[in-house]
C-alpha positions as CSV (number, residue, x, y, z in Angstrom):
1,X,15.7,-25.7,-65.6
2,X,12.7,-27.9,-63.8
3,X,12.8,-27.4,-60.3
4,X,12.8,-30.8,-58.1
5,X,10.1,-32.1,-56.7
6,X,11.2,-32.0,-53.4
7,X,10.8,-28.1,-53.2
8,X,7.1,-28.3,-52.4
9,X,5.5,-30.4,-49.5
10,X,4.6,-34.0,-49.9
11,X,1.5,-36.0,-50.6
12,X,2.1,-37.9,-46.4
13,X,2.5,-33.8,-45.2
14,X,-0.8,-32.7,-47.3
15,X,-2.3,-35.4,-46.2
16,X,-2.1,-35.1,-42.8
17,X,-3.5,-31.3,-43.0
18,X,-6.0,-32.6,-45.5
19,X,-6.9,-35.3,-42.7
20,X,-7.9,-32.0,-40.2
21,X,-9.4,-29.5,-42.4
22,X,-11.6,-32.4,-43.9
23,X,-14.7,-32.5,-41.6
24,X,-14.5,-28.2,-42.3
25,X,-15.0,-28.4,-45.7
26,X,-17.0,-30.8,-45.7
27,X,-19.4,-28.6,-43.8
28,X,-18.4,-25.7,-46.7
29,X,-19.5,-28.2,-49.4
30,X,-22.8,-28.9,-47.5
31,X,-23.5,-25.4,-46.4
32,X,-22.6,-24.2,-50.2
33,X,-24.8,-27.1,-51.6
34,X,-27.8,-25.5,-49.7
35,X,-27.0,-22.3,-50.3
36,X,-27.0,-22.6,-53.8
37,X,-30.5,-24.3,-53.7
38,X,-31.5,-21.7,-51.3
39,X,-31.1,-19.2,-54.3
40,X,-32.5,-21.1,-56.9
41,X,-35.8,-21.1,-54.9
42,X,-35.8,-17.7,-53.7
43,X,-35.2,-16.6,-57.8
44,X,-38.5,-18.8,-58.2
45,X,-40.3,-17.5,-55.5
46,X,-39.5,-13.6,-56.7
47,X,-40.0,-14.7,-59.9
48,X,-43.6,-16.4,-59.3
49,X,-44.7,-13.3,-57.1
50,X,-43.3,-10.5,-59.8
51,X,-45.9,-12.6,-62.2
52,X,-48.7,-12.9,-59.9
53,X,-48.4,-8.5,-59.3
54,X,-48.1,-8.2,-62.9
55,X,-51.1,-10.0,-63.7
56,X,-52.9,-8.7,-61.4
57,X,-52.2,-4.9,-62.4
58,X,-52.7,-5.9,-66.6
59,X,-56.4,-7.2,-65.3
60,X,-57.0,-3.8,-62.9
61,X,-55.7,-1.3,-65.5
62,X,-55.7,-2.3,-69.1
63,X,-58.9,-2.6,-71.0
64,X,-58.8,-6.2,-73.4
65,X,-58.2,-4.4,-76.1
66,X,-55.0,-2.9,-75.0
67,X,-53.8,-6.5,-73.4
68,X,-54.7,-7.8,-77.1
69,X,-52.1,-5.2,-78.9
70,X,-49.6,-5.8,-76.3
71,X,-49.7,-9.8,-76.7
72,X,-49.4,-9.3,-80.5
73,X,-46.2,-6.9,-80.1
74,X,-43.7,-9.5,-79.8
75,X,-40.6,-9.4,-78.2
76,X,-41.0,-8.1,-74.6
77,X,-37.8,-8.2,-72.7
78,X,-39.8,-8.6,-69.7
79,X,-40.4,-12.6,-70.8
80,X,-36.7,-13.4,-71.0
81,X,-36.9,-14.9,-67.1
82,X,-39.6,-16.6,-67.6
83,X,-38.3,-17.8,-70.9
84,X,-35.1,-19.0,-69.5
85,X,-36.8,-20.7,-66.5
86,X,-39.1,-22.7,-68.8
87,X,-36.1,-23.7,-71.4
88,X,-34.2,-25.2,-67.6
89,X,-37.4,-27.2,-66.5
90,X,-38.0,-28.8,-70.0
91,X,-34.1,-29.8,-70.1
92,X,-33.8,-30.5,-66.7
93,X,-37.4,-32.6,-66.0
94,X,-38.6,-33.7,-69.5
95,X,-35.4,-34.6,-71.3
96,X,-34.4,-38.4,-69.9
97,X,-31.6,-40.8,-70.4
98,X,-32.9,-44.3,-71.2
99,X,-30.3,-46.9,-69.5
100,X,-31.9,-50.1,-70.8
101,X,-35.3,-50.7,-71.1
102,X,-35.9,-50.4,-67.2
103,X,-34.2,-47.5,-65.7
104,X,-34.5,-43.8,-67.2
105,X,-33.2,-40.6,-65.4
106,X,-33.6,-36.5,-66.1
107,X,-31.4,-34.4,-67.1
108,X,-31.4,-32.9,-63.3
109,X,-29.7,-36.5,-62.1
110,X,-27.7,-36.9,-64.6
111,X,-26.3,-33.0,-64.5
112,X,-26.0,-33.2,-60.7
113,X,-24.4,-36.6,-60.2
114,X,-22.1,-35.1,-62.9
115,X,-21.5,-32.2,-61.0
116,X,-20.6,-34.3,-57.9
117,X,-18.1,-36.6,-58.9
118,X,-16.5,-33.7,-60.8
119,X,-16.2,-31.8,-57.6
120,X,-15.2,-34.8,-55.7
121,X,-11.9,-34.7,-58.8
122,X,-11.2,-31.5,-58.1
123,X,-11.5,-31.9,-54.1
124,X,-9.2,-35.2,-54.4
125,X,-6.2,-33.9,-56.8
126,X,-6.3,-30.2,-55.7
127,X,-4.5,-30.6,-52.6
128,X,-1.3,-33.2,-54.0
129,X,2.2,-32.0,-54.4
130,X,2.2,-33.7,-57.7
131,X,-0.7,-31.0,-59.0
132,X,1.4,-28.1,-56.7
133,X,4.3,-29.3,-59.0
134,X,2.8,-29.2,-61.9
135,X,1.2,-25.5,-61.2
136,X,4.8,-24.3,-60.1
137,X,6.2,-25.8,-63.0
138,X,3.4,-24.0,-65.5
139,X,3.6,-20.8,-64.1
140,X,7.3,-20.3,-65.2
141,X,6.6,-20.5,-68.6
142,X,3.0,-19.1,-68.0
């Protein structure tokens, strides 16, 4: 019926392999971490130059009374970026969290010390035999 827990390795075994691949993934984490950031800023970069070009081909080859009929056209799916990067820098830098009357923080803090002690969770429980019990025991019925 349930298999026993001593099937699987144990917490002092995980341990001690946890205790030597700890300094490498701690390097992953910290490489990842910059990588991610890496991105974000490229995607701003590309974004801020595709604008730029864009602007300065509307000025160069469209008379104002064509930029004035294409303003008043609507929905351009050409916007959508920029949309969606303005909507994250008003969440993430202009919404705030009052904690008393002295401290406030953004939404960026709060989302990435949120994001950090959830992957610290998931780093911490991942690798014990009690989770690779419970995952062994799931994916019979699963």
């Amino acid at each position: 019926m349930f298999a026993s827990i001593d099937d699987g390795p144990t917490d002092k075994s995980l341990r001690k392999i946890r205790n030597k691949m700890y300094p490498k993934e701690a390097w992953y984490c910290i490489g990842l971490f910059i990588f991610i950031v890496a991105v974000f800023h490229w995607i701003s970069v590309f974004t801020s130059k595709l604008q730029v070009a864009r602007r300065r081909q509307m000025t160069c080859n469209v008379d104002s009374e064509q930029i004035y009929s294409r303003r008043r056209s609507g929905f351009s799916w050409r916007h959508i970026p920029l949309g969606l990067i303005n909507a994250y820098r008003v969440i993430a830098f202009r919404w705030t969290f009052e904690i008393g009357k002295s401290w406030s923080l953004t939404m960026a803090e709060v989302l990435m010390t949120v994001a950090y002690i959830v992957f610290l969770y998931i780093w911490t429980f991942i690798n014990s035999a009690s989770f690779a019990y419970a995952i062994r025991i799931l994916s019979k019925y699963f």
